[in-house]
C-alpha positions in Angstrom: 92.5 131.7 77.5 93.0 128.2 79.1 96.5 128.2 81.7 98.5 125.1 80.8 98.1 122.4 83.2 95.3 124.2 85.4 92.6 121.7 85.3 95.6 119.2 86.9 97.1 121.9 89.2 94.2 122.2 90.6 92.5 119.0 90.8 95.7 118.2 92.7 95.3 120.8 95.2 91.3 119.8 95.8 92.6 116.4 97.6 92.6 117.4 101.0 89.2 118.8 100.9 88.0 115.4 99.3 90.0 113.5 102.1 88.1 115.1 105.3 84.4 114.5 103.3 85.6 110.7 102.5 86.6 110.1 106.1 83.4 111.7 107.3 81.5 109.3 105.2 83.5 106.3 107.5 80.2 104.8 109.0 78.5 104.7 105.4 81.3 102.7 104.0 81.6 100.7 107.2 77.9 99.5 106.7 78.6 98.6 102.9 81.2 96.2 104.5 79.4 94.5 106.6 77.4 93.5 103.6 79.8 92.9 101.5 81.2 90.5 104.1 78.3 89.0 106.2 78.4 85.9 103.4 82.3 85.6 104.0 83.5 85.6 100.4 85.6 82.0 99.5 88.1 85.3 97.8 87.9 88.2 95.9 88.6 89.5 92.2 89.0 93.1 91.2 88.3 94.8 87.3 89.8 97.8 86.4 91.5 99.3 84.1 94.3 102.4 83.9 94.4 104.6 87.1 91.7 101.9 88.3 93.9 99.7 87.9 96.6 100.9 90.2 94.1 101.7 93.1 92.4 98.1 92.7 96.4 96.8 93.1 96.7 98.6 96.5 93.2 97.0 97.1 94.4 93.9 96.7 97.0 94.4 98.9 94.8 95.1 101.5 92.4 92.4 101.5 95.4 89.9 101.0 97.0 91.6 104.6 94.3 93.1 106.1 91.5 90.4 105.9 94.2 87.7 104.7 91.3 86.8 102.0 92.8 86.0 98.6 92.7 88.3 95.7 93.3 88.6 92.4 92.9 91.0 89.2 90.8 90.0 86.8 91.6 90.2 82.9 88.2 91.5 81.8 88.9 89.7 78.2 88.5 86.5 79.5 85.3 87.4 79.6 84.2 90.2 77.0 86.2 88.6 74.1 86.3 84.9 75.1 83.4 84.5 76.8 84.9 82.3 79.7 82.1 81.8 82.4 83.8 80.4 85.7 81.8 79.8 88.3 82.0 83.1 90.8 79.5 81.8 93.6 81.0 82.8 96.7 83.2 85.3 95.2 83.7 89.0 96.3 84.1 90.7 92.7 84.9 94.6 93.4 85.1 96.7 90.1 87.2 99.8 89.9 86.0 102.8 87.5 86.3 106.3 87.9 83.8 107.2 85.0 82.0 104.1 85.4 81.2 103.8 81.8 83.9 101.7 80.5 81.6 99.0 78.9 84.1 95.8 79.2 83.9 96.6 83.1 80.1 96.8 82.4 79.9 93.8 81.2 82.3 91.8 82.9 80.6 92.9 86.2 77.6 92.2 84.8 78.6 88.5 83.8 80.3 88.4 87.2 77.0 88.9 89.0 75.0 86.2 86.7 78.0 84.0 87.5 77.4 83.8 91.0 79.7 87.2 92.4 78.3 89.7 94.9 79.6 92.5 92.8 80.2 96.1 94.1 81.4 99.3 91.6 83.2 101.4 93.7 82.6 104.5 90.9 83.1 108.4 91.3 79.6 108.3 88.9 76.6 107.5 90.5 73.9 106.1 88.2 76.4 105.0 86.0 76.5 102.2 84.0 78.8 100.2 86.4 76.8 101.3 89.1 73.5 100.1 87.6 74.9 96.7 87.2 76.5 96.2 90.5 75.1 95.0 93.3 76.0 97.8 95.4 78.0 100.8 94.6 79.8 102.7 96.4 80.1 106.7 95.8 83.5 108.3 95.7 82.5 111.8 95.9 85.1 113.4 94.5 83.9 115.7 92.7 84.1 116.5 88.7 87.0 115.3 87.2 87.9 117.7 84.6 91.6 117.3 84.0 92.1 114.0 81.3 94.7 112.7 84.3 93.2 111.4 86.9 94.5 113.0 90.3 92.0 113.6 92.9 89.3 110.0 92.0 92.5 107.8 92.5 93.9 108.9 95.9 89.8 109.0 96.1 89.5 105.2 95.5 92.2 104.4 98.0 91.0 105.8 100.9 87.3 104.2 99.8 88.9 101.7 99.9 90.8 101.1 102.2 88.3 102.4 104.8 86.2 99.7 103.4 88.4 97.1 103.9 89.6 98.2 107.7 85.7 98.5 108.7 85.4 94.5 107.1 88.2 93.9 109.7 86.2 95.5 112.6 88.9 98.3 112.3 87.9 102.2 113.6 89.9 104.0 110.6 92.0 105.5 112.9 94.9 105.4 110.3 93.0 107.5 107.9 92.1 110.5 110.7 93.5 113.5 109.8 94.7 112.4 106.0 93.1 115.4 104.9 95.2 117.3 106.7 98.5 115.7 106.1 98.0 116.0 102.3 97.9 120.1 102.8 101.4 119.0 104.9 102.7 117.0 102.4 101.7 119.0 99.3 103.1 122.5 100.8 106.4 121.0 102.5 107.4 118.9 98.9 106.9 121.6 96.5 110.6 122.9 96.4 112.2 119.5 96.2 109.0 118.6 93.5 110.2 121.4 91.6 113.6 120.9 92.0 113.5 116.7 90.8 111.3 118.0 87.7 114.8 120.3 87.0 116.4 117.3 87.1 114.8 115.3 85.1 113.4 117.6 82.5 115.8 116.0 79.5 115.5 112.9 80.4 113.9 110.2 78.4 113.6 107.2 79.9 112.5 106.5 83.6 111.8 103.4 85.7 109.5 103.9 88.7 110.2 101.2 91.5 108.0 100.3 94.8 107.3 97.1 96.6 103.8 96.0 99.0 101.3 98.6 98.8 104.1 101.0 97.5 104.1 98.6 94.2 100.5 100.8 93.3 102.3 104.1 93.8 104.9 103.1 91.5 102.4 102.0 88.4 100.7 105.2 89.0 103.2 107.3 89.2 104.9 105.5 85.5 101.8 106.3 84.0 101.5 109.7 85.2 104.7 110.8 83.8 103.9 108.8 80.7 100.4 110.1 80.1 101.7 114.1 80.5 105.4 114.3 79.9 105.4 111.4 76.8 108.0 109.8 78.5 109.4 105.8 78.3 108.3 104.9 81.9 107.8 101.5 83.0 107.0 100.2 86.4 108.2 97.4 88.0 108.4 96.3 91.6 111.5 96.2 93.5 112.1 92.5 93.6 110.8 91.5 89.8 113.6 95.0 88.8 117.0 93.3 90.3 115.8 89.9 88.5 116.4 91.3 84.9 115.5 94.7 83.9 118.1 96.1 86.3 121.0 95.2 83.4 119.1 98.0 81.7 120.0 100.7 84.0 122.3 103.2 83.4 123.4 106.6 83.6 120.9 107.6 81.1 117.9 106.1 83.2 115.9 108.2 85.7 114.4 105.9 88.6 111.9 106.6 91.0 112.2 104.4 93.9 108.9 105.0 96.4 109.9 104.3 100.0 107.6 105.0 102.6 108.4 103.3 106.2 107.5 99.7 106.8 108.3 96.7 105.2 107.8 98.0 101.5 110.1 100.2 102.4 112.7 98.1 104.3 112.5 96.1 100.9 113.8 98.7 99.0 117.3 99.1 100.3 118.9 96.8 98.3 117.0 97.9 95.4 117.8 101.5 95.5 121.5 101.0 96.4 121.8 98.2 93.0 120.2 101.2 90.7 122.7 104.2 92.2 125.5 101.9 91.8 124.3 101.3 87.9 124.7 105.0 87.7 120.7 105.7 87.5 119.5 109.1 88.1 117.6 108.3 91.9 114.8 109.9 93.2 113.6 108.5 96.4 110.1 109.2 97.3 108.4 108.7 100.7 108.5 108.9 104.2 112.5 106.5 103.9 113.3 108.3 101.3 116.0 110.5 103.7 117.4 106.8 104.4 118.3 106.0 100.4 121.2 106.3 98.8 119.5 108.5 96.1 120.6 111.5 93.8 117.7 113.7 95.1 114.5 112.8 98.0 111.4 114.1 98.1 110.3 113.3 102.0 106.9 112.5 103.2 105.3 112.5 106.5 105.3 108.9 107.8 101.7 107.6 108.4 100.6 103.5 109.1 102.4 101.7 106.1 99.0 100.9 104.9 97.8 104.2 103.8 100.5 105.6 102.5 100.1 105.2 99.1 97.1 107.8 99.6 99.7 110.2 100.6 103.2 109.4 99.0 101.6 109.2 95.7 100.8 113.4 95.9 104.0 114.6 94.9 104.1 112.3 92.2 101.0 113.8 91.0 102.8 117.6 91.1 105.8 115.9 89.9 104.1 114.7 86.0 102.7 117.9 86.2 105.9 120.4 86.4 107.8 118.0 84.3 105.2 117.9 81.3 104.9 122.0 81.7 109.1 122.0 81.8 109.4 120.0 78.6 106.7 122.3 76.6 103.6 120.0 77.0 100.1 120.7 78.3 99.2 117.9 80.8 95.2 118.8 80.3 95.8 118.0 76.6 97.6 115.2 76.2 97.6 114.0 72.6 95.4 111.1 72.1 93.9 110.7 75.3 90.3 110.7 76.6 88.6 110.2 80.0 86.5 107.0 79.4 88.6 104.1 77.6 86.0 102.0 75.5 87.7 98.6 75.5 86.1 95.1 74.8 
């Protein structure tokens, strides 16, 4: 008889182990850089959708800082349901799909690529339909995905990544050594205070998760996680759109989870925490700052370079939608109405 939450639990604890094989992979994705970038892209565009569409945020992110190239996300019904055709030539277009077989990524990569885009599928699915399409794909070896939440393919995607960006930059990936390793760290040393936040917020209904820079991904994910497993009202905003608005919405009856991981995202995030905990707001600080927020409860993290740590601060976020759904009753490897492939036009 199937163990609630198994597949999850488990996929959770496999992250490590995919980590050390991504890293080792370094000089394969290095040489898929250089391709990408030997014409010198005029900018880049990224498709994706759900979890995808969190990872291809933090991509963003680091082309924008890392290779200080534009980006943008692409609506993909610009395309599949308007049939807008602008012209891409000189365009970097990087598609974002676990299964690989969502067919309005299909075919808005494969417009893309008639349009004039080098197009790459960065796809945990080889020979799938985004990957036939693409110009080049790149692998995220993660393994099977069984659990309907996606865990281990989108801490997968941003070390991809992010390795591919740093080796476009002439970088060594000497940020990412050892990630495998600190993810055993961080998933051992968080699982009290994990366990104790999903106490807290077990009768809680609504919840606002809160990040800003490359933390903004961590907190989308992390909304849609508990969403996805626990049923809860979470919305995600980033710490500077929150105080201009939905902040007169917080109050005592409002769980926040404010991701603060060292660096400038985090720095950000002072004024942002301490504006919700005055409001009342049940606070859980996340990250490697969380100690250094005025928050209810923390769940610390090891610090790493600010640009990778979203691969890591976004772990016991993972084991945090997890307990909570199995707290409230639920089953987070069945949640009602969900799939793994979303077939969107």
């Amino acid at each position: 008889m199937a163990v609630a939450g198994e597949r999850m639990a488990a996929e959770i604890a496999e992250q490590p182990a995919v980590f050390d094989a991504i890293v080792a992979r370094r000089a394969d994705l290095a040489a898929v850089a250089e391709r990408l970038m030997a014409p010198r892209p005029r900018f880049a565009l990224l498709a994706a959708r759900g979890s995808s569409d969190h990872a291809a945020l933090y991509t963003k992110y680091l082309i924008e800082v890392l290779l200080e190239l534009p980006a943008g996300l692409v609506s993909p019904s610009t395309t599949t349901l308007y049939g807008a055709e602008p012209d891409l030539t000189g365009v970097l277009y990087v598609t974002v799909s676990q299964s690989g077989g969502s067919p309005d990524l299909v075919e808005a990569t494969k417009a893309a690529r008639r349009l004039g885009a080098l197009t790459v599928a960065v796809t945990n699915t080889p020979g799938s339909p985004l990957a036939e399409v693409a110009e080049h794909a790149v692998h995220l070896g993660a393994g099977e995905e069984r659990a309907v939440a996606a865990t281990k393919t989108y801490t997968a995607t941003l070390l991809t990544t992010y390795l591919l960006v740093d080796a476009a930059r002439g970088g060594s990936g000497e940020a990412a050594a050892g990630l495998g390793e600190l993810a055993a760290a961080t998933l051992d040393g968080s699982a009290a205070a994990v366990s104790a936040a999903a106490a807290r917020y077990r009768d809680i209904e609504r919840v606002v998760t809160t990040g800003r820079g490359y933390s903004s991904a961590t907190a989308a994910e992390a909304a849609l996680k508990l969403a996805e497993t626990s049923y809860l009202g979470a919305r995600a905003y980033s710490g500077a759109d929150l105080l201009h608005g939905p902040v007169a919405a917080i109050d005592a009856g409002t769980g926040v989870v404010a991701v603060t991981s060292k660096g400038h995202g985090g720095e950000a995030m002072r004024d942002v925490v301490a504006a919700v905990a005055d409001r009342g707001a049940e606070v859980l600080a996340v990250g490697s700052a969380a100690g250094e927020m005025p928050a209810s409860a923390r769940i610390d993290v090891p610090a790493t370079a600010e640009e990778v740590a979203p691969i890591i601060e976004v772990l016991p976020l993972q084991r945090l939608a997890l307990e909570l759904s199995l707290a409230r009753g639920g089953d987070p490897d069945r949640p009602r109405g969900l799939s793994k492939v979303t077939r969107t036009r």
